[in-house]
N, C-alpha and C positions, 0 to 999 in steps of 0.2 A: 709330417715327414719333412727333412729339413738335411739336405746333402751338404757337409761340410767344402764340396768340390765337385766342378762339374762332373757330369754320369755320363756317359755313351750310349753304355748298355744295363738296364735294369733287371735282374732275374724274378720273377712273380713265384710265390710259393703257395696257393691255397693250401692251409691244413684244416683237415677232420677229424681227431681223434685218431691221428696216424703220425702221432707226435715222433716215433721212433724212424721212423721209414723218412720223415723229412730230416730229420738228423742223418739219416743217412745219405740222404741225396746230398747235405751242406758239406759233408765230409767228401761226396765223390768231385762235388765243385770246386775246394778248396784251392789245390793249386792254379785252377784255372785263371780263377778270380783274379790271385795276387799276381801270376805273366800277364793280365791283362791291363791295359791304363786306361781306368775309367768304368769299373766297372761293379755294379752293389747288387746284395739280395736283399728283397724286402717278403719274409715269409707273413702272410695274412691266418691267423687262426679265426675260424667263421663259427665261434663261439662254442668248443669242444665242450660239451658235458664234462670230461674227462679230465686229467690231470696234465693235457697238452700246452695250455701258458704255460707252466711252474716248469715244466719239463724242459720246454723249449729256450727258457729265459735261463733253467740251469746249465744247460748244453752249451749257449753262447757266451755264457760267464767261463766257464771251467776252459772250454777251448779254447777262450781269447778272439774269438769273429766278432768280436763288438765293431769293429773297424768297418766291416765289410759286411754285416747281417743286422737287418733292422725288425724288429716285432712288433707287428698292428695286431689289434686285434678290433673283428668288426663288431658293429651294434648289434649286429643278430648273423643266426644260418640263414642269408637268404640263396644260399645255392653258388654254383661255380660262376657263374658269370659276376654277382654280387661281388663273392670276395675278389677276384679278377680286379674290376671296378674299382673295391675301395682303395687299394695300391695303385691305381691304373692313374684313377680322379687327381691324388696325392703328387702325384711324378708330374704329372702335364701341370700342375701348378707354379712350379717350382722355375724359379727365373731363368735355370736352363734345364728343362727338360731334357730326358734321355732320347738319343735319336730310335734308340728301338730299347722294343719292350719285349722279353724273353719269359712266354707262360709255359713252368711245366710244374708234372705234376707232382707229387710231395712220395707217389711210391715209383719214381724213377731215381738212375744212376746214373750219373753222364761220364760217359768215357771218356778217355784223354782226346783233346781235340775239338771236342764235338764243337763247344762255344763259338771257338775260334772259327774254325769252318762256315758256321749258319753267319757271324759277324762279316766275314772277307766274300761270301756270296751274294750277303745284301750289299757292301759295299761296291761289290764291280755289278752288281744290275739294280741299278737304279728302278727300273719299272718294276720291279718284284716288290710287292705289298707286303705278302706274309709266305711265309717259309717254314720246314718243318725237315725234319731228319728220319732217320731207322729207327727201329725200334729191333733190340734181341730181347727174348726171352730171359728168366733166370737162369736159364742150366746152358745159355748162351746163345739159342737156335737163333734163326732168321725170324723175324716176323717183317718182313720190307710192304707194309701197308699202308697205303695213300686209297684217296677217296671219290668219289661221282658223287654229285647232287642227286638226294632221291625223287623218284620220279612217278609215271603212275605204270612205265617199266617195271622198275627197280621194283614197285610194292607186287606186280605180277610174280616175278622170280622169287621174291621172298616170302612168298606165301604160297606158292605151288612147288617149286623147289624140284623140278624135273631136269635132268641132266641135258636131254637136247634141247630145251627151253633156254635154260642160261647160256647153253654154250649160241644159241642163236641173239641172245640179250647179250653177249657180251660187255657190248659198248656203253649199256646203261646200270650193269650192276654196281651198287655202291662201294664195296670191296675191291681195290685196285691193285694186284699183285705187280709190285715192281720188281724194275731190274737196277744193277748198281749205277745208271746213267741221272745224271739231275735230271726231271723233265718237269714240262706245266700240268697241274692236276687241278680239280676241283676245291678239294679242301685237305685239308692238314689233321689231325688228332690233335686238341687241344694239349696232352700230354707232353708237347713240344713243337713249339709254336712261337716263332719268332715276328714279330709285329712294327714295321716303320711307324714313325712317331704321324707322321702323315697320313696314315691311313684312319687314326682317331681323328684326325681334321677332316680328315671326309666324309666320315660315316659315322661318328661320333663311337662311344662305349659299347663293350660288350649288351645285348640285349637282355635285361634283367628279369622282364617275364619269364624265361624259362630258369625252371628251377635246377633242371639237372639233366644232361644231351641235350643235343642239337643246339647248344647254342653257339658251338667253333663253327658247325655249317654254317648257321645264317650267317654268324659272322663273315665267313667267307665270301658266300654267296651277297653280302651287301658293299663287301670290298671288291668285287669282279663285277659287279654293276658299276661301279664307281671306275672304273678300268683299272684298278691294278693286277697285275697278275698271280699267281701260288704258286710255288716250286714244291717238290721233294728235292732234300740235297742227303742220300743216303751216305756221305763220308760222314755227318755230323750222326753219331750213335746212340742212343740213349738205351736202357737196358729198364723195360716197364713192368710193371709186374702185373696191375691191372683190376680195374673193381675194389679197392681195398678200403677204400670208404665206405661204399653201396653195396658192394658183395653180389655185385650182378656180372658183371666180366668179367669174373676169377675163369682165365682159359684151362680147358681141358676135365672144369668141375660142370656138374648138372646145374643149370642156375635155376636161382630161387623166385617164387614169385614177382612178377614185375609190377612196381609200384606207380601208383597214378601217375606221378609227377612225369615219369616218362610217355606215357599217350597223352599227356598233355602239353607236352615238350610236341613229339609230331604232329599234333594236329595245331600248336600253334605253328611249326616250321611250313604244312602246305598252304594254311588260312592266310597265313603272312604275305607268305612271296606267290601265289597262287592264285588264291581267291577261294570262296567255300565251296564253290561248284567243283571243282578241283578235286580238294578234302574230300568232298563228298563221293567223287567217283574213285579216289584212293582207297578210302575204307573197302568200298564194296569192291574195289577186287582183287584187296587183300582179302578179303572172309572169305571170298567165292573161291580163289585160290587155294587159300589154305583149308576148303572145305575138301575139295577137290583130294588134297592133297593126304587129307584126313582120311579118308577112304583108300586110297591108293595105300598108305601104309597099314590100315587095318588087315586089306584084301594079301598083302604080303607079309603079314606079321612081323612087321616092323615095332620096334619097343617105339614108347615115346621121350626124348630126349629134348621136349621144350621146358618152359617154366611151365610150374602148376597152373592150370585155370586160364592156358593164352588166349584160346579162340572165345571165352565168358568174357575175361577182363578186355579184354578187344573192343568185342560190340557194343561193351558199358559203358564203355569212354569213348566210344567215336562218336562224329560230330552226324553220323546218319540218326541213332542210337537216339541224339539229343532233337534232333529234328522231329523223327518220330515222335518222340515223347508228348512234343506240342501237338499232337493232332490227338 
């Protein structure tokens, strides 16, 4: 990678096989780009099976974004953080590095604005590390969701899932319904996520063990060790669609079985920042909860609307599960 002119602001694109949907987000960035001085996307494809180069490299020909959209593609899928990374490694090389780095995601739309917004937010607050915007719906609703660190609360409420339970968790459920006010949050949705060029100075690159979630928490969570702080800046809009890589957080649909790589994404994010004594009392009360919980829906004939196989795939990949094993 190789900037004909200084960069300010760099836009990261991981694609998957969602060659259409990142053309679409380049098409919603378009005008932003060229009001902005100083400002490139660099779309990473993480080695589509599919017809995503040819497509993508047609798209920027035919449209003329050569100027302004650059194509890597990486060595291999090693998951969001990787492609993240290989764009991320590329830019901080470069004699002038971008002061921030703008990750979203490849089935997002950015609304007029939004750039500008998350860029003039980090510039009047200098202590703000990483930042993040709204997020609507396709058919245009609210989703204004910001985030809490999970915790061995958080894993309580989300495996037992009783209304005066959470509403007494509050303050630790991970799901953070906001309002239109900026405020300090825990962590941001990778989806959009804007990142000071400093804050890779202090904590170095996204975490590449994890293959796919939890790697914007820790991130977070090792930038808030470091003292920076996270905003939501809801004027900055983005319009997500959601899971269209993975096909696990397509909102409003049943979702499909949950694949390893995700409990193993959790139980590296409590081992990490935790410790496995931690982990270990997480799992169990999440099982105990959602045991709990399992019953209580039987007893009121409640349908079940999780993925196939949760409370199996759970206890096979938790780190209780693996301990057992040894004895």
């Amino acid at each position: 990678m190789h900037f004909e002119q200084p960069i300010t602001l760099l836009v990261v694109i991981v694609n998957y096989c969602t060659s259409q949907l990142t053309i679409n987000c380049l098409k919603s960035l378009q005008n932003q780009i060229m009001t902005f001085s100083g400002a490139h996307v660099v779309v990473v494809d993480n080695q589509s099976p599919d017809s995503s180069v040819s497509d993508l490299r047609t798209a920027i020909e035919e449209q003329q974004w050569n100027s302004w959209v650059s194509l890597m593609v990486s060595p291999q899928n090693g998951g969001y953080a990787y492609g993240n990374n290989h764009a991320i490694r590329a830019a901080l090389a470069e004699s002038f590095p971008p002061a921030y780095l703008w990750l979203l995601n490849p089935d997002t739309e950015v609304k007029p604005g939004a750039m500008q917004t998350l860029y003039e937010f980090m510039q009047s607050h200098p202590e703000c590390g990483i930042a993040g915007g709204s997020f609507e719906n396709q058919d245009g609703s609210d989703w204004p969701i910001a985030f809490r660190f999970p915790s061995l609360l958080s894993e309580l409420d989300n495996g037992l899932r009783l209304g005066i339970v959470t509403r007494l968790l509050a303050k630790w459920v991970v799901a953070r319904e906001m309002d239109k006010h900026n405020a300090q949050v825990d962590w941001m949705a990778g989806a959009s996520m804007i990142i000071r060029r400093e804050v890779f100075d202090s904590i170095g690159l996204m975490d590449e063990q994890y293959f796919l979630y939890y790697e914007e928490t820790d991130f977070c969570f090792q930038a808030k060790k470091a003292g920076w702080s996270i905003w939501y800046v809801p004027e900055s809009r983005v319009m997500h669609i959601a899971g269209q890589s993975t096909k696990l957080t397509i909102r409003n649909v049943k979702p499909k079985r949950i694949p390893k790589y995700w409990f193993e994404s959790r139980q590296r994010y409590f081992v990490k920042n935790h410790g496995k004594i931690y982990a270990l009392i997480a799992d169990l009360i999440w099982i105990l909860a959602y045991l709990l919980w399992t019953l209580r829906r039987l007893i009121q004939g409640k349908s079940n609307q999780d993925p196939p196989y949760l409370l199996r795939d759970f206890i096979a990949n938790s780190l209780l599960f693996s301990c057992l094993k040894v004895f």
